[in-house]
C-alpha positions as CSV (number, residue, x, y, z in Angstrom):
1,X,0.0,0.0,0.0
2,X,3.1,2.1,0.6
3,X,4.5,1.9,-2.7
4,X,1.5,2.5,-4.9
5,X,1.0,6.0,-2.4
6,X,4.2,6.9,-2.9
7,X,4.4,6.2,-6.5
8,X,0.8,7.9,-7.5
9,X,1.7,11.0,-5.3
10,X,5.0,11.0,-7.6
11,X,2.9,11.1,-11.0
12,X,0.4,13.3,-9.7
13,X,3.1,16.0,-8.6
14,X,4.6,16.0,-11.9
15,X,1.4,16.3,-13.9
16,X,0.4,19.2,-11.7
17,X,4.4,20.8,-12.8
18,X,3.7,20.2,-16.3
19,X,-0.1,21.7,-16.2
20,X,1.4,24.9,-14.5
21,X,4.1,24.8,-16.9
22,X,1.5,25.3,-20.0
23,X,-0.3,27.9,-17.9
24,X,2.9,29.8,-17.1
25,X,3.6,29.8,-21.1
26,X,0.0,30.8,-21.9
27,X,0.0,33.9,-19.5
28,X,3.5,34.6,-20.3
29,X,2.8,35.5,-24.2
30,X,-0.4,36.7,-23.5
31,X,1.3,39.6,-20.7
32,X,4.2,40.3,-23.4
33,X,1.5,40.3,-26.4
34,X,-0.5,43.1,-24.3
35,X,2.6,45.1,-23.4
36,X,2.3,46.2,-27.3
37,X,-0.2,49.2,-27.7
38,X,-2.0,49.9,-31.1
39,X,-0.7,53.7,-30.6
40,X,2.3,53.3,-30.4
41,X,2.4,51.0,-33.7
42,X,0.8,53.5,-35.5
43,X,3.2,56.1,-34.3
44,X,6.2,53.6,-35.1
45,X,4.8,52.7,-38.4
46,X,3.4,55.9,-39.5
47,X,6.0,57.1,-42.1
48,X,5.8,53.2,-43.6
49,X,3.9,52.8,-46.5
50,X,5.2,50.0,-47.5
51,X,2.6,47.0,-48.0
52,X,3.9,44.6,-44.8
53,X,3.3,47.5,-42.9
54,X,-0.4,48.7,-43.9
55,X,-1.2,45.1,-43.3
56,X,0.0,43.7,-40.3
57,X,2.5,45.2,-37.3
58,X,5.2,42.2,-37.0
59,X,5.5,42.8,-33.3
60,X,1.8,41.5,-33.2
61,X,1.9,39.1,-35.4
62,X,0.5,35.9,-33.3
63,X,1.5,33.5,-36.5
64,X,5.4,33.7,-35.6
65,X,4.6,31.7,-32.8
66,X,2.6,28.5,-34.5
67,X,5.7,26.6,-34.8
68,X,7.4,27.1,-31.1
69,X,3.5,27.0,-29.2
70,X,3.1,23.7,-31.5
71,X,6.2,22.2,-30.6
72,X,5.6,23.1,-27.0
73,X,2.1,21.1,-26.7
74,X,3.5,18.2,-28.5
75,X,6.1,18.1,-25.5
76,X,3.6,18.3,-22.8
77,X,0.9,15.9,-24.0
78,X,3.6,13.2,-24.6
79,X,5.0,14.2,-21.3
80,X,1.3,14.0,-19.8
81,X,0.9,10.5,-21.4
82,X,4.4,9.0,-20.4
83,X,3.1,10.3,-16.7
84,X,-0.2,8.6,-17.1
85,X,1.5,5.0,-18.4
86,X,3.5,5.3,-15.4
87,X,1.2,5.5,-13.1
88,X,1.2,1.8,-11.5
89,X,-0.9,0.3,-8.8
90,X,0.6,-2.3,-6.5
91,X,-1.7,-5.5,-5.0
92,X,-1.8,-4.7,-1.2
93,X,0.2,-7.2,0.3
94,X,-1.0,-9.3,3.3
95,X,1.2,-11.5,5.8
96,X,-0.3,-14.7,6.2
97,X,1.4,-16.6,9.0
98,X,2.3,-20.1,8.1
99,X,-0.3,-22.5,9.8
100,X,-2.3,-19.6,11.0
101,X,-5.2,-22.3,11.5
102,X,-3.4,-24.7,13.0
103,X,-3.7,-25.2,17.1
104,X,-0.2,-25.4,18.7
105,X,-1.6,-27.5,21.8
106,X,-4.2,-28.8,22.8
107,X,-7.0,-26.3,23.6
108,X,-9.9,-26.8,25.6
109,X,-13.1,-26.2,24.0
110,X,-16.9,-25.4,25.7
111,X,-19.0,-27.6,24.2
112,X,-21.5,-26.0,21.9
113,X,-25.1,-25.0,24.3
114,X,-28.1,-27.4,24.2
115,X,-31.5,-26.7,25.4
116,X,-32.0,-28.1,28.5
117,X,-35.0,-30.3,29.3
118,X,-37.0,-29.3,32.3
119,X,-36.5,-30.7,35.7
120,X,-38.9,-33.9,36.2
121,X,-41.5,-32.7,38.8
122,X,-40.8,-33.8,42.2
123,X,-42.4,-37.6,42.9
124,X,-45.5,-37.6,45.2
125,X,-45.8,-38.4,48.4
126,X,-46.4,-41.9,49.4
127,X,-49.9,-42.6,50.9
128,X,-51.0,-42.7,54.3
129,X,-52.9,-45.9,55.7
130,X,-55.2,-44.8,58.7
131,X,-56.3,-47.4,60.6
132,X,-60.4,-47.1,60.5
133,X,-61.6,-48.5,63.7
134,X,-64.9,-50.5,63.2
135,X,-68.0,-49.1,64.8
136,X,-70.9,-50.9,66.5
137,X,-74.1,-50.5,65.3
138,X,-76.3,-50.3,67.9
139,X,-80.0,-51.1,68.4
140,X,-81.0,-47.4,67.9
141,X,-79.1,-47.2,64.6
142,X,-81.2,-49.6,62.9
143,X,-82.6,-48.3,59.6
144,X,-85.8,-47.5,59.8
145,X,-87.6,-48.9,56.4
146,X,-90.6,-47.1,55.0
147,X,-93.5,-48.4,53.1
148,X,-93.0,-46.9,49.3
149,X,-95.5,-48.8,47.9
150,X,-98.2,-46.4,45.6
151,X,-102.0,-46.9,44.3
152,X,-104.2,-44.5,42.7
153,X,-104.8,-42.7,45.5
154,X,-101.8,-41.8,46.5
155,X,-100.7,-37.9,45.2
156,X,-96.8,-37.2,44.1
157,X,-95.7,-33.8,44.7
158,X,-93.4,-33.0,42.4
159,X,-89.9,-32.6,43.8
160,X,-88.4,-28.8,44.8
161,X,-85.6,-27.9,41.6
162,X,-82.6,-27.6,43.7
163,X,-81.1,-24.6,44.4
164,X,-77.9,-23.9,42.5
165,X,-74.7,-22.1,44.4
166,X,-72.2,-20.5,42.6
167,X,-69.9,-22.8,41.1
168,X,-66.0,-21.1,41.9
169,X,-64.2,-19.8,39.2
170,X,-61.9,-22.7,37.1
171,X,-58.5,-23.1,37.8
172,X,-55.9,-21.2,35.7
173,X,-54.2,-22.4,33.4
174,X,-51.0,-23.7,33.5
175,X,-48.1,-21.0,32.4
176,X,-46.4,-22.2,28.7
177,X,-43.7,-24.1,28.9
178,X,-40.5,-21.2,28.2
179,X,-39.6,-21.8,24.5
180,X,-36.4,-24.5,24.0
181,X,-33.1,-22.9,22.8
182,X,-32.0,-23.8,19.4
183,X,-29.2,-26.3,19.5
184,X,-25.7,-25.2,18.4
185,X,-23.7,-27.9,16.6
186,X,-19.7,-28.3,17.0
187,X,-19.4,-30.3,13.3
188,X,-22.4,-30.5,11.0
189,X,-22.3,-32.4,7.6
190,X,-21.5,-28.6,6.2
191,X,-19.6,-26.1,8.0
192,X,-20.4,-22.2,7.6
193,X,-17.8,-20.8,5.7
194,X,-16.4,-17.5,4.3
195,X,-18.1,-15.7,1.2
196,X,-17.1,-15.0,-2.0
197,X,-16.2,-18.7,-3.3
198,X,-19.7,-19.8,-4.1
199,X,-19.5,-18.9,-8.5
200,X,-16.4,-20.4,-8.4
201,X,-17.5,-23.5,-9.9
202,X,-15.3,-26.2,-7.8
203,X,-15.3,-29.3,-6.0
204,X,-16.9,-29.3,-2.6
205,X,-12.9,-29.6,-1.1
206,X,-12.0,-26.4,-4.0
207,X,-15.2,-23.9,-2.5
208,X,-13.8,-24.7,1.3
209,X,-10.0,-24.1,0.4
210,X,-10.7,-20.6,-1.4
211,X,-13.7,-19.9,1.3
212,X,-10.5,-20.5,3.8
213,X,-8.1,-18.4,1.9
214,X,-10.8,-15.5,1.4
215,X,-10.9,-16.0,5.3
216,X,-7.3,-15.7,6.3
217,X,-6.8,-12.4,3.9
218,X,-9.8,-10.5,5.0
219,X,-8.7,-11.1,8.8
220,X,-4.8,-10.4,8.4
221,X,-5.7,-7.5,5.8
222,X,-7.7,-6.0,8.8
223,X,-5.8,-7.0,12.1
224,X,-4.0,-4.5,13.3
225,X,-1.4,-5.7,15.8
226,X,-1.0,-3.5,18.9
227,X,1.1,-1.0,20.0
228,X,1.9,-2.1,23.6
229,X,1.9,-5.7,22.3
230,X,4.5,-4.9,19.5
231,X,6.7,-2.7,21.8
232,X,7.0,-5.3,24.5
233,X,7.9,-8.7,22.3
234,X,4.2,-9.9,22.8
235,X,3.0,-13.0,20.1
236,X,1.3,-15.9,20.0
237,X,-1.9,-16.9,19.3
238,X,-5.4,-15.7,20.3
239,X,-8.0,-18.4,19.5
240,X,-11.8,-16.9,19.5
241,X,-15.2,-18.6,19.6
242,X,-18.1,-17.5,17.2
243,X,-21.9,-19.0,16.3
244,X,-22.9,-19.0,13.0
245,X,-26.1,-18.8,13.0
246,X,-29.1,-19.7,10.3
247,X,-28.6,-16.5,8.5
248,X,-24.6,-16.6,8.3
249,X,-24.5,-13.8,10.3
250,X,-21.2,-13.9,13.3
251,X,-22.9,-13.8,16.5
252,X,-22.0,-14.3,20.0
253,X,-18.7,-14.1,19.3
254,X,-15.6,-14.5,22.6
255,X,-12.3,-14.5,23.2
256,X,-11.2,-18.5,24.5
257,X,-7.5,-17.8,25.2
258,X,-5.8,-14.7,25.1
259,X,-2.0,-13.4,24.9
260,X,-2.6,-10.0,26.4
261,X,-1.5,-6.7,25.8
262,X,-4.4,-5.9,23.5
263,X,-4.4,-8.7,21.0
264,X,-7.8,-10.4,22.3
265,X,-9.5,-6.9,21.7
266,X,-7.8,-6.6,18.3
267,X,-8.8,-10.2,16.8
268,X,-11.9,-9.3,18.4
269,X,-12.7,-6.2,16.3
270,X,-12.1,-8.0,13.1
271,X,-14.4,-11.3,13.5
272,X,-17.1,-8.3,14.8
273,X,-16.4,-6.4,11.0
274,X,-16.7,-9.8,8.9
275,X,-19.7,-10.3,6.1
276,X,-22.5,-12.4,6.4
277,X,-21.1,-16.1,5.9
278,X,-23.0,-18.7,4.3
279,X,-24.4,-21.2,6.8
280,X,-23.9,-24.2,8.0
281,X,-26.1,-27.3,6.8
282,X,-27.2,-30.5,8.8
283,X,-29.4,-32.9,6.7
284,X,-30.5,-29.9,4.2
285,X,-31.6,-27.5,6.3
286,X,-29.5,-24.4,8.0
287,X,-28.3,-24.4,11.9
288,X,-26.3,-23.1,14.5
289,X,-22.9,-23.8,14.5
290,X,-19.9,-22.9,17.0
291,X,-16.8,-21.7,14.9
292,X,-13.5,-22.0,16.7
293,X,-10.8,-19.5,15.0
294,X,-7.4,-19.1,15.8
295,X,-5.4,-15.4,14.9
296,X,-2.1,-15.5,15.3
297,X,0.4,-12.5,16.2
298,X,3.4,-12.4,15.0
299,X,6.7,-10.0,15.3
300,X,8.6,-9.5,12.4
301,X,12.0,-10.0,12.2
């Protein structure tokens, strides 16, 4: 990025010489072309009567100069388009450190968050046996049986409707069960990876190598490595944890293992400025899925 700044700021200060240049030559024959007065050629030519002189002043004439102004604009436009060819643009070059997705140890990972299933409700209590004494029945107790028997002269009364009470209100319902959390996968059948690979018409192996590459460039193109961590010798390597979620976007994104002096924060603000990702797959349809990424920092030299 350097060199192309340095090298377009060259070109540009030399066409802005060579456009002041023309001007400076324009204004300069222009000023010394109104210096001469039409009076004082008359005055100067008045005792000519010779035919150059009733036809044009030679001090004026503007024609002298065809061949040197001519000459001059040739110059400058193939000046100009030398400066223009020149003109070169460098590819920004990004440091990719070698392995930068490979764990140096073992790292230990949280596994990804399943919904958890509700508590089973607490058993009931056992039942109580009471012992029911047995009563007596005594001679007073004895039922008492009534003669029911009916002819035609016996008269029904019709039976009293009972009286209704008010019934008490129903029983709430039950609150809702609170809605399950969608399960975040660790591996799925395909992993959420980095746009820009999916025209590329490859193998399945080809889109996840360039998705990868597209990956590392975007995150080393955009890491800026820390002041405090570069002036005190700190490297290493930071290794984050993401979600992917159904919509590709980077959510819920921490920092696992850190090296200090700022570089958690800094590999940090670059998985929080990546695109939407394409999503992750299990059996067809989009999920959740835990990304583990590793950025490492590295001191040159």
């Amino acid at each position: 990025m350097n060199d192309f700044a340095l090298e377009g700021m060259h070109v540009a200060i030399a066409m802005v010489l060579l456009l002041l240049l023309v001007i400076g030559f324009i204004l300069f024959y222009k000023n010394r072309l109104s210096k001469t007065s039409g009076e004082a050629l008359r005055q100067k030519y008045a005792g000519d009567n010779s035919q150059a002189a009733r036809n044009k002043y030679p001090e004026v004439n503007v024609f002298k100069l065809t061949q040197p102004v001519w000459l001059f604009g040739l110059v400058a436009a193939l000046l100009m388009t030398l400066f223009a060819f020149s003109w070169t643009a460098y590819d920004e070059r990004v440091d990719i450190p070698e392995g930068a997705l490979d764990f140096e140890e073992e790292i230990e990972i949280e596994p990804p968050r399943t919904a958890k299933p509700p508590p089973p409700p607490p058993p009931p209590p056992p039942p109580v046996i009471e012992e029911v004494p047995e009563e007596e029945i005594e001679e007073e107790d004895e039922p008492v049986f009534l003669d029911q028997t009916i002819d035609e002269e016996t008269v029904i009364e019709e039976p009293e409707a009972p009286v209704e009470e008010d019934a008490p209100p129903p029983p709430p319902p039950p609150p809702p069960p609170p809605p399950a959390e969608e399960e975040i996968f660790k591996v799925v059948e395909q992993m959420p990876r980095f746009p820009g690979c999916e025209e590329s018409g490859g193998t399945k192996e080809e889109i996840a190598k360039c998705a990868e590459d597209k990956m590392l460039q975007f995150i080393y193109k955009n890491l800026k490595y820390p002041a405090i961590a570069r002036e005190n010798g700190v490297d290493g390597m930071v290794v984050l944890q993401f979600v992917v979620d159904k919509s590709g976007n980077v959510t819920d994104a921490k920092i696992v293992r850190d090296i200090g002096a700022g570089c958690g924060d800094a590999a940090m603000k670059v998985v929080n400025q990546m695109p939407q990702w394409v999503p992750g797959k299990q059996r067809g349809r989009a999920v959740k899925v835990l990304y583990t990424l590793p950025v490492r920092f590295k001191l040159e030299g």
